[in-house]
VEXKOLSE-52512 format. One record per residue (C-alpha): x, y, z; residue in one letter; residue number from 0. Coordinates in steps of 0.1 Angstrom, whole numbers. Each point is the difference from the previous one (the first is absolute). Layout:
+-------+-------+-------+------+-----+
!    px !    py !    pz ! code ! pos !
+-------+-------+-------+------+-----+
!     X !     Y !     Z !    a ! NUM !
...
+-------+-------+-------+------+-----+
# end
This chain:
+-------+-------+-------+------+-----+
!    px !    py !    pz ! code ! pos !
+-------+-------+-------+------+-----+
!  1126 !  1614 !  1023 !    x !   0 !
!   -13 !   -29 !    19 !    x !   1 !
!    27 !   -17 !    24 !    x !   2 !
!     6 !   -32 !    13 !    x !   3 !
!    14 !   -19 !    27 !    x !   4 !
!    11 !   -33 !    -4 !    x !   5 !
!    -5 !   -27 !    29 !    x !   6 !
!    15 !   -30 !     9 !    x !   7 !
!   -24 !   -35 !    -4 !    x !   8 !
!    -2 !    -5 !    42 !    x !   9 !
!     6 !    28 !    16 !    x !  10 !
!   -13 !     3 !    38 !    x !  11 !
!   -37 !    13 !     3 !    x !  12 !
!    19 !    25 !    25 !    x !  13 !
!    19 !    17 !   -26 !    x !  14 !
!   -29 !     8 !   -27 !    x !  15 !
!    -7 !    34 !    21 !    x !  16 !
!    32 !     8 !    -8 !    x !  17 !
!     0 !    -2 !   -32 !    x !  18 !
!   -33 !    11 !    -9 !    x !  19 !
!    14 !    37 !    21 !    x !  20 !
!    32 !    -8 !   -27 !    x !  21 !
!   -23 !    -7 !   -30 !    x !  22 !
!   -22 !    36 !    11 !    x !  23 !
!    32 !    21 !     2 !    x !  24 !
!    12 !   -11 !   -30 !    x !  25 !
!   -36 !     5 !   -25 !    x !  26 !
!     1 !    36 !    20 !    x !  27 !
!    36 !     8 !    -5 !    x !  28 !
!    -5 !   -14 !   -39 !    x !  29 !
!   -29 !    18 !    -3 !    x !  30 !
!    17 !    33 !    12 !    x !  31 !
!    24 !    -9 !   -28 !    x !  32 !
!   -20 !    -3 !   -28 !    x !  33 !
!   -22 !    33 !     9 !    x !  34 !
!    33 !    19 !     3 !    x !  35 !
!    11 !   -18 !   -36 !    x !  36 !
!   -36 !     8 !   -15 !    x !  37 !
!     4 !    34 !    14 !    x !  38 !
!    33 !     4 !   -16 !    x !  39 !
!   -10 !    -8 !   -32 !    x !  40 !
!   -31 !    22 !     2 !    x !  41 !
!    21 !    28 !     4 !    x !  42 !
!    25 !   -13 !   -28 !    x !  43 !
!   -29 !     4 !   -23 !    x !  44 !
!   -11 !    33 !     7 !    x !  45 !
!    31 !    12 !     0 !    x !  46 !
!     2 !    19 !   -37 !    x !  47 !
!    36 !    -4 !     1 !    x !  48 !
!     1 !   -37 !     2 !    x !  49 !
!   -23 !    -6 !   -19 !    x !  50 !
!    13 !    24 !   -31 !    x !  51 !
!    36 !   -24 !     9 !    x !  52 !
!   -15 !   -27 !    -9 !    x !  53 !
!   -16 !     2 !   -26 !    x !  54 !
!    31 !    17 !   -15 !    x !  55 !
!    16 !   -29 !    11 !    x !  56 !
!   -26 !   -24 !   -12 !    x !  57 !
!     1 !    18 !   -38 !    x !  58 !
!    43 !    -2 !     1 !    x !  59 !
!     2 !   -34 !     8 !    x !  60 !
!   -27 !   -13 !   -26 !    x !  61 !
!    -7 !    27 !   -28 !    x !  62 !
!    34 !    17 !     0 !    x !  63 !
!    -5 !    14 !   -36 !    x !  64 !
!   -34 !    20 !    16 !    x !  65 !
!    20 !     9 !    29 !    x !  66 !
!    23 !    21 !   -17 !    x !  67 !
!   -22 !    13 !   -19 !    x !  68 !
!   -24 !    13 !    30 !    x !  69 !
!    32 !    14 !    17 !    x !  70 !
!     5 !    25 !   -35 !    x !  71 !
!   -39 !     9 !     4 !    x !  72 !
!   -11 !    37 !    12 !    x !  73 !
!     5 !     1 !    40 !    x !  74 !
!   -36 !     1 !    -3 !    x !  75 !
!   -14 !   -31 !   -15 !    x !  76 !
!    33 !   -21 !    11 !    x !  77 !
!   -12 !   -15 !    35 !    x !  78 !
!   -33 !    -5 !   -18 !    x !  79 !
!    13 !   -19 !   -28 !    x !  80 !
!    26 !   -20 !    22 !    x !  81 !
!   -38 !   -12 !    17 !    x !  82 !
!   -15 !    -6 !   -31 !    x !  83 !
!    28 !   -23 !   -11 !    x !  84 !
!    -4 !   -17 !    33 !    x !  85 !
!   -32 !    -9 !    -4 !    x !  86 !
!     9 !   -13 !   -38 !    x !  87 !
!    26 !   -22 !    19 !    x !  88 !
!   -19 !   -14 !    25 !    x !  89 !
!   -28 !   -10 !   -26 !    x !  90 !
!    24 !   -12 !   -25 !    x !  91 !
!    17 !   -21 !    21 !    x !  92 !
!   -30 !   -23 !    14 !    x !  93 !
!    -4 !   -24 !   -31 !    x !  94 !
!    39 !    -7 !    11 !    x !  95 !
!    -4 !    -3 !    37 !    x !  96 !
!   -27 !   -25 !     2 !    x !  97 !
!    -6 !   -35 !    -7 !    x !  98 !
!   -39 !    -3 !    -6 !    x !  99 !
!   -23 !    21 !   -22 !    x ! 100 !
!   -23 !     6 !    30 !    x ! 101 !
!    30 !    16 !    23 !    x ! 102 !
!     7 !    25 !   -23 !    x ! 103 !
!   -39 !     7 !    -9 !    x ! 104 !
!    -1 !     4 !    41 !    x ! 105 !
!    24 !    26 !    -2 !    x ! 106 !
!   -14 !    21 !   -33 !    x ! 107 !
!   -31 !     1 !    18 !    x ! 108 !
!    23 !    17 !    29 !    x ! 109 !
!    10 !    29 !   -20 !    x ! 110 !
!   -30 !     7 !   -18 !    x ! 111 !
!   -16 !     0 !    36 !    x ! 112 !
!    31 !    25 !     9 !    x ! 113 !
!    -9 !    18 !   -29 !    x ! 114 !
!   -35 !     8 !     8 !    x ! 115 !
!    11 !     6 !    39 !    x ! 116 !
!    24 !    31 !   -14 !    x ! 117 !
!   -25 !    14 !   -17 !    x ! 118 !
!   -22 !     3 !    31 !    x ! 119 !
!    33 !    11 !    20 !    x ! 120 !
!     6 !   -34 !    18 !    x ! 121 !
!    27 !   -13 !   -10 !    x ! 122 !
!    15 !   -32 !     9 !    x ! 123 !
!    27 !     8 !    24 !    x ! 124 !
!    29 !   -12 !   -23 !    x ! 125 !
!    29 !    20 !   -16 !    x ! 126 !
!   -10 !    -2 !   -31 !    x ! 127 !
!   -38 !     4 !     3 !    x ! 128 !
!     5 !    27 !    21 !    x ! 129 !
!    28 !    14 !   -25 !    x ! 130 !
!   -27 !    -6 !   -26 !    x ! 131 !
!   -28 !    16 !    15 !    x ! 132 !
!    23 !    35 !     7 !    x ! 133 !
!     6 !     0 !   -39 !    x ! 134 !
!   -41 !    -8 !    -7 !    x ! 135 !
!    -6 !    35 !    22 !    x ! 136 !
!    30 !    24 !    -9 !    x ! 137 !
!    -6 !    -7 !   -39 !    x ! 138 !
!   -38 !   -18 !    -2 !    x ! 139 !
!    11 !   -29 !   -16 !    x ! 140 !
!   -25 !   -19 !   -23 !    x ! 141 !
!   -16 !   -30 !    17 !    x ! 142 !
!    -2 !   -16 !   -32 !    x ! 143 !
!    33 !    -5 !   -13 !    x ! 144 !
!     9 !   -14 !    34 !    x ! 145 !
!   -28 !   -25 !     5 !    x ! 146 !
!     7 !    -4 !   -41 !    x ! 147 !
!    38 !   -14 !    12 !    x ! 148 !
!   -14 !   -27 !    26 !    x ! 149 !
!   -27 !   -11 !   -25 !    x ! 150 !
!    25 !    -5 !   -31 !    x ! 151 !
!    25 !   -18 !    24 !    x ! 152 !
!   -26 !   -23 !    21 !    x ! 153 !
!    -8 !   -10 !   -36 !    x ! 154 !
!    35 !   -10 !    -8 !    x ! 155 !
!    -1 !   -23 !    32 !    x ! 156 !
!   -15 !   -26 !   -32 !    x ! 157 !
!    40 !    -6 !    -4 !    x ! 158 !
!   -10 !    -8 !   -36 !    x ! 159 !
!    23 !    17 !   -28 !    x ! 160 !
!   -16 !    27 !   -21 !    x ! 161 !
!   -20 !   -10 !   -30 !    x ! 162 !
!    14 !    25 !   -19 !    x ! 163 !
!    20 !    35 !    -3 !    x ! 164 !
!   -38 !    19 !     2 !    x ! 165 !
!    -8 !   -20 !    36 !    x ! 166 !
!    38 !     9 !    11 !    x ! 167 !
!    -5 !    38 !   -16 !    x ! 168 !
!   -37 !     3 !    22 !    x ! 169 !
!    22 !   -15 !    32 !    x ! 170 !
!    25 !    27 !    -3 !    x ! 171 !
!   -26 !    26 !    -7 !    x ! 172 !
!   -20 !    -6 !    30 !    x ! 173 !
!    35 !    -4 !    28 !    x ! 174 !
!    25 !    21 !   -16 !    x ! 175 !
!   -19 !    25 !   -20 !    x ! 176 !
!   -22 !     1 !    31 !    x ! 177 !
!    29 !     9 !    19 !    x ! 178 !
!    11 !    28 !   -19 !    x ! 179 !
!   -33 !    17 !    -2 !    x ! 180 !
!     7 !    -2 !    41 !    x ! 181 !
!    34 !    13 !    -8 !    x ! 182 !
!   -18 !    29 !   -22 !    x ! 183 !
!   -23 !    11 !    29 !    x ! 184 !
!    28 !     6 !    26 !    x ! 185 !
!    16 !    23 !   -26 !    x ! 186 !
!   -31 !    16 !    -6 !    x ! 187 !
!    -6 !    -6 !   -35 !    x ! 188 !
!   -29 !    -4 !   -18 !    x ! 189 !
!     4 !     1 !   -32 !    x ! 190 !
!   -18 !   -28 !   -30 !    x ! 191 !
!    32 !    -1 !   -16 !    x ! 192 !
!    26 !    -5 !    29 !    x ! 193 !
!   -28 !   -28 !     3 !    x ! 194 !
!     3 !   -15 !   -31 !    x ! 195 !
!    41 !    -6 !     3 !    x ! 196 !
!    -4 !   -11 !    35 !    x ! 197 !
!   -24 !   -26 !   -14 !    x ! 198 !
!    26 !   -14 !   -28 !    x ! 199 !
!    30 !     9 !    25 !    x ! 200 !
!   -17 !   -25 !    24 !    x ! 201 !
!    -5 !   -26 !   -28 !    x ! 202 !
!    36 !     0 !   -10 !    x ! 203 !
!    10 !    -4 !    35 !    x ! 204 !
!   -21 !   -25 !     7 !    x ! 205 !
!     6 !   -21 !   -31 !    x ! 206 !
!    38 !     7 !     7 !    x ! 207 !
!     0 !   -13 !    39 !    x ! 208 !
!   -19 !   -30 !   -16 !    x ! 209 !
!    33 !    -9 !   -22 !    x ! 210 !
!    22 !    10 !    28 !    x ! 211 !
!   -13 !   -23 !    24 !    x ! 212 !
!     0 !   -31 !   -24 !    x ! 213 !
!    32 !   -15 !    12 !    x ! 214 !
!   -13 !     2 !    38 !    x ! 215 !
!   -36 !   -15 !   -10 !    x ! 216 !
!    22 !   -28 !   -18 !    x ! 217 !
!    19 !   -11 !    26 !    x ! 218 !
!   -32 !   -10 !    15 !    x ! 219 !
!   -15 !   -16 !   -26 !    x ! 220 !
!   -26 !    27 !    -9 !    x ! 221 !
!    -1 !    21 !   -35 !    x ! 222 !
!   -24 !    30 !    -5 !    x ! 223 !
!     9 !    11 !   -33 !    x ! 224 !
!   -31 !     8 !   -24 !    x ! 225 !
!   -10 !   -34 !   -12 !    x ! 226 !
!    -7 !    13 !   -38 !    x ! 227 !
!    32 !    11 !    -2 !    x ! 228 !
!    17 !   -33 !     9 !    x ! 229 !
!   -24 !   -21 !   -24 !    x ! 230 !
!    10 !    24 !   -32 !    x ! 231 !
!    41 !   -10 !    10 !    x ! 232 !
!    -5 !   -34 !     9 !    x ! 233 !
!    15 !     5 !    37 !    x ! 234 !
!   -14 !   -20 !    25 !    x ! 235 !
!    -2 !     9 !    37 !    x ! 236 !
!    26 !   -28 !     5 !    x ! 237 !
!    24 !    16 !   -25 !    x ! 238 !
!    -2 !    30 !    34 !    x ! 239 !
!     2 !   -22 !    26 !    x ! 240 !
!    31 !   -12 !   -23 !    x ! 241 !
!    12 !    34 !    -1 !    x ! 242 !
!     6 !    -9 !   -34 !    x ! 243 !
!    20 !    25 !   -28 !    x ! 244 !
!   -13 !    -7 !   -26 !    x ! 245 !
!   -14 !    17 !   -33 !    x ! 246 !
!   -36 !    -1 !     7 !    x ! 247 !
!     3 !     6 !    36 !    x ! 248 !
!    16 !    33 !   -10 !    x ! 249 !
!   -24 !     5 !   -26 !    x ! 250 !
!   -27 !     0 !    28 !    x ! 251 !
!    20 !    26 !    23 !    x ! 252 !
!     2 !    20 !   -31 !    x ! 253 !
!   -37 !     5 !    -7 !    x ! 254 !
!    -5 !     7 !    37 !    x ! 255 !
!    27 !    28 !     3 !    x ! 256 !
!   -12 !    17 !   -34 !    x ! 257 !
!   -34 !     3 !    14 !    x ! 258 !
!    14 !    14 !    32 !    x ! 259 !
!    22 !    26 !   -18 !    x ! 260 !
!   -34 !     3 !   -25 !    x ! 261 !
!   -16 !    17 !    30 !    x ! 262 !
!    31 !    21 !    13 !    x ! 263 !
!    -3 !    16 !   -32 !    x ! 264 !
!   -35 !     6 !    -1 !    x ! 265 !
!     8 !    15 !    36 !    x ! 266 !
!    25 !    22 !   -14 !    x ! 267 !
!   -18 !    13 !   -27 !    x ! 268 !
!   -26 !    18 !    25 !    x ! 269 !
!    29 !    20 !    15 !    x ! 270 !
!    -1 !    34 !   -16 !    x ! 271 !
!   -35 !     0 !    16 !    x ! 272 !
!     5 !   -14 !    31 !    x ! 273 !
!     8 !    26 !    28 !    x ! 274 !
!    33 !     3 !    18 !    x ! 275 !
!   -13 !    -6 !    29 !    x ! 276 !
!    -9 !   -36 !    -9 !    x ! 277 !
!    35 !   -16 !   -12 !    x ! 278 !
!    12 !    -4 !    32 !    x ! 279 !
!   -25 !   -27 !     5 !    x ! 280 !
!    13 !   -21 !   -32 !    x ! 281 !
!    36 !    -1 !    10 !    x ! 282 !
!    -2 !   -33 !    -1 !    x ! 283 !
!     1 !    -3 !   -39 !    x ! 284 !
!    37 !     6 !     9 !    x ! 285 !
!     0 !   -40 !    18 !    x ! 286 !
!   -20 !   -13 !   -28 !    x ! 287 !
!    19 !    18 !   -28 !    x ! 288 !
!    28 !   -11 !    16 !    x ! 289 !
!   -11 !   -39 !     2 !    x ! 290 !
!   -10 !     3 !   -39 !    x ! 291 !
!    29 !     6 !    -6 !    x ! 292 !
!    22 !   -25 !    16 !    x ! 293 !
!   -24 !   -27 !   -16 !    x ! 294 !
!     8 !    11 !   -28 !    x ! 295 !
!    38 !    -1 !     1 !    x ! 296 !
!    -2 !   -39 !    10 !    x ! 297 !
!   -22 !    -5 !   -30 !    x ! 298 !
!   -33 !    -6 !    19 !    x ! 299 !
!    14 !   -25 !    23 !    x ! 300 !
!   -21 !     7 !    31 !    x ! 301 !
!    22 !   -29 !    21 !    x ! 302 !
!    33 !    20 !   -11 !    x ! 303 !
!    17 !     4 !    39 !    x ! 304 !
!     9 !    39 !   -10 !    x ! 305 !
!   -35 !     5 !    -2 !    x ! 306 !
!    -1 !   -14 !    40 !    x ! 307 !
!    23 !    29 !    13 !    x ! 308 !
!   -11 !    34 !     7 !    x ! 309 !
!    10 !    32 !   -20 !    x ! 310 !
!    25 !    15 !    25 !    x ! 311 !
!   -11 !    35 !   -19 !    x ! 312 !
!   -34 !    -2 !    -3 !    x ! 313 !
!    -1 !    27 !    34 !    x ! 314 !
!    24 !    20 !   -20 !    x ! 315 !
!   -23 !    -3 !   -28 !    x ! 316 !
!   -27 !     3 !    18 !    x ! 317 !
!    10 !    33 !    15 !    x ! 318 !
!    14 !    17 !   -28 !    x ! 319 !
!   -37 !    -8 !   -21 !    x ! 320 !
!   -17 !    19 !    32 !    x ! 321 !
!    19 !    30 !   -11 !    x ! 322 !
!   -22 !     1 !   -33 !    x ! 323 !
!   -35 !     4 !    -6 !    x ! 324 !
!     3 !   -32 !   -28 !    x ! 325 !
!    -9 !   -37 !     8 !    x ! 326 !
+-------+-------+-------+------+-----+
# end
């Protein structure tokens, strides 16, 4: 960090030494600083247990739902999957950090640049890279399905709302789907049919998160709801800026949650082949179950404020599902 001295307008010629000797002490001193600072935070970032903190912290703080689920996974694949998730997070949440299309391409093309550095074994030194690249070697994680999750979302940088339920479907396919297959690989399973329900399991939950964050893209104006859908009810996007109630509004929240629990139960009906050791991995159908649900008992209204608050037994639930080799 550069310092500065400020000087007077008319100052004596005789007193510019001195403050030039002032001005050197000071850049040196600073400089000292900022070498111990960047020191220090070299060392915070090869430090495995900070880094494993935060990204445990990073995934409790903004995907609470996957954090309790990692916490139930095998001792194994937990600290892996809290990384995975961390990633996820950081990704997801760039269309919402930045102002301009061109920031958040600028820091896509980051993380696939971090991708291709862990697989060569230089990884960016940053908690979560580093976190990420630790899960890549203990469990050799497919490079695809992660460079598959920074395509999908750098494509959803458009800000434009999905054409249909097949574009929102092929979205949630390539991040959460994608995810899961991640998930799948820590726990060692490979297995075409624990495939096949972590490819609906990641629909549904994608379709699902798109419904549960329609009242917070509202309040600013913005609706990503498949567009088909809307046209066949007659709701507008400004009846969801409205936050409107009525009949055709729930109409359109009712299509969209019966395709989501469509693919839950084409998930579930892969279970008698899917091996034990997978279901760990699709805990989550417990949250999306669980959100189905709720919509459902406020007739579809997706602005109802119960459907706001979070299920203070969904780690209950959560914990006693873990028990049983059933998602």
């Amino acid at each position: 960090m550069a310092a500065s001295v400020g000087v007077k307008h008319g100052l004596v010629s005789r007193r510019s030494s001195v403050y030039r000797d002032i001005f050197t002490n000071t850049s040196q001193a600073a400089g000292q600083q900022s070498s111990a600072r960047t020191a220090s935070s070299s060392a915070r970032s090869q430090d495995p247990l900070h880094n494993e903190n935060f990204c445990l912290e990073l995934v409790r703080s903004r995907d609470y739902d996957g954090f309790v689920s990692s916490l139930l996974l095998p001792e194994e694949a937990r600290r892996s999957s809290l990384a995975l998730r961390a990633f996820n997070v950081e990704v997801a949440q760039v269309k919402d950090s930045v102002s301009q299309k061109t920031i958040g391409l600028m820091r896509m093309q980051f993380w696939k640049t971090a991708i291709a550095d862990i697989y060569r074994d230089e990884p960016p030194k940053q908690p979560v890279t580093t976190e990420l690249w630790r899960a890549v070697r203990k469990h050799d994680l497919t490079k695809q399905w992660l460079l598959r999750i920074i395509t999908e979302r750098e494509r959803d940088l458009d800000d434009r709302a999905y054409k249909n339920l097949q574009d929102l479907e092929t979205y949630s396919e390539n991040t959460q789907s994608s995810l899961l297959y991640l998930q799948l690989e820590c726990l060692g399973v490979k297995n075409v049919h624990a495939d096949h329900a972590a490819s609906h399991i990641g629909k549904a939950q994608g379709i699902a998160t798109c419904l549960r964050a329609t009242p917070y893209h509202s309040s600013r104006r913005k609706v990503y709801l498949p567009m088909d859908v809307c046209i066949l009810h007659g709701a507008s996007q400004e009846s969801f800026i409205r936050r409107s109630r009525e009949q055709n509004v729930r109409d359109v929240v009712y299509d969209i949650a019966s395709q989501a629990h469509v693919h839950l139960q084409h998930a579930r009906s892969f279970s008698l082949r899917v091996p034990a050791a997978a279901t760990p991995a699709f805990l989550q159908t417990v949250v999306l179950e669980d959100y189905l649900q709720r919509v459902r008992r406020v007739d579809f209204d997706v602005f109802h404020p119960s459907l706001q608050n979070r299920n203070p037994l969904l780690p209950v639930q959560l914990y006693l599902r873990s028990w049983k080799t059933t998602y």
